[in-house]
N, C-alpha and C positions, 0 to 999 in steps of 0.2 A: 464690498467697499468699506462696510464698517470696520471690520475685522484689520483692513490693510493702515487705516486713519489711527487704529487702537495702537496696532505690529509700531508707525509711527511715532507717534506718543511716548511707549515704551520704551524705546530705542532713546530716543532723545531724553529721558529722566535719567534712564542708566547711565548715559556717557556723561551728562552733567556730575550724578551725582558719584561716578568715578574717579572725577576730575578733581572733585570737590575730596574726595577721601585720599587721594593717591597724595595730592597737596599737603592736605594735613599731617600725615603719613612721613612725612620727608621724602615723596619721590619723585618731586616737581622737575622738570628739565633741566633748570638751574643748577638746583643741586646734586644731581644726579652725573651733572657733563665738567662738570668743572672739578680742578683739583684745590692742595689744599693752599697752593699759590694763590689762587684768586679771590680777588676783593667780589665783594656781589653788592650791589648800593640799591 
């Protein structure tokens, strides 16, 4: 049970902090889907 609460834990720091790096990175959804037509506010 400890080991699955840990596997947990884990899981949910990585994808935070992928999120957090892919963001900064310039690969956010926003800028990624849109062209160079588009306003983004």
């Amino acid at each position: 049970m400890k080991a699955m609460y840990l596997a947990f834990a884990a899981t949910i720091v990585l994808a935070v902090l992928a999120n957090i790096a892919l963001d900064r990175a310039g690969f956010s959804t926003e800028e990624v889907t849109s062209g160079p037509a588009v306003r983004l506010d």
